[in-house]
N, C-alpha and C positions, 0 to 999 in steps of 0.2 A: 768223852767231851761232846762229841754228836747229841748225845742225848739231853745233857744240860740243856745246849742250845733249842734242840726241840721243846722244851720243857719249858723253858722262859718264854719260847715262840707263840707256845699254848699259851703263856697265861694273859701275854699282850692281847692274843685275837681272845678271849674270852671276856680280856678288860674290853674293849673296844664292845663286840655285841652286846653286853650288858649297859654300856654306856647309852649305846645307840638304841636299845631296847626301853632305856629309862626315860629318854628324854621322847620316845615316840608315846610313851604312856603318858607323859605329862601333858604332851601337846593336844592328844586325844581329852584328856580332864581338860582343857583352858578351853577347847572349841564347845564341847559341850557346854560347860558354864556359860559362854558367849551365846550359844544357841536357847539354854534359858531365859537368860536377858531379856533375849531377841523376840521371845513367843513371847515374855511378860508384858512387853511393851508394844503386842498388835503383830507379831512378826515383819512378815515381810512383804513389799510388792512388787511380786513376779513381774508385772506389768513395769514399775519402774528398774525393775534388774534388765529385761530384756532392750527398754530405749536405750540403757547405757552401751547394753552390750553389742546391739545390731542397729543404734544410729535413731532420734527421734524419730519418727513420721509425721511430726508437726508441719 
């Protein structure tokens, strides 16, 4: 009976990493795509990332 249990135990945590394994490969494909976009259209300016991020200096 032990072992049953183990055995189902496995196959949840194997569902589970494969799950969590899928959905990190996906979001790696969507950030890349995004990051295309981004460079097709001039990327980006460091310069207005960093006002946002540490306050204008205007």
């Amino acid at each position: 009976m032990n072992g049953i249990i183990q055995f189902i135990r496995s196959l949840v945590f194997i569902a589970l990493m494969l799950g969590a394994a899928g959905t990190l490969v996906e979001a790696t494909g969507l950030i890349g795509r995004e990051a295309a976009k981004a460079h097709q259209h001039g990327g980006m300016s460091f310069k207005w990332m960093n006002q946002q991020l540490v306050g204008g200096g205007k």
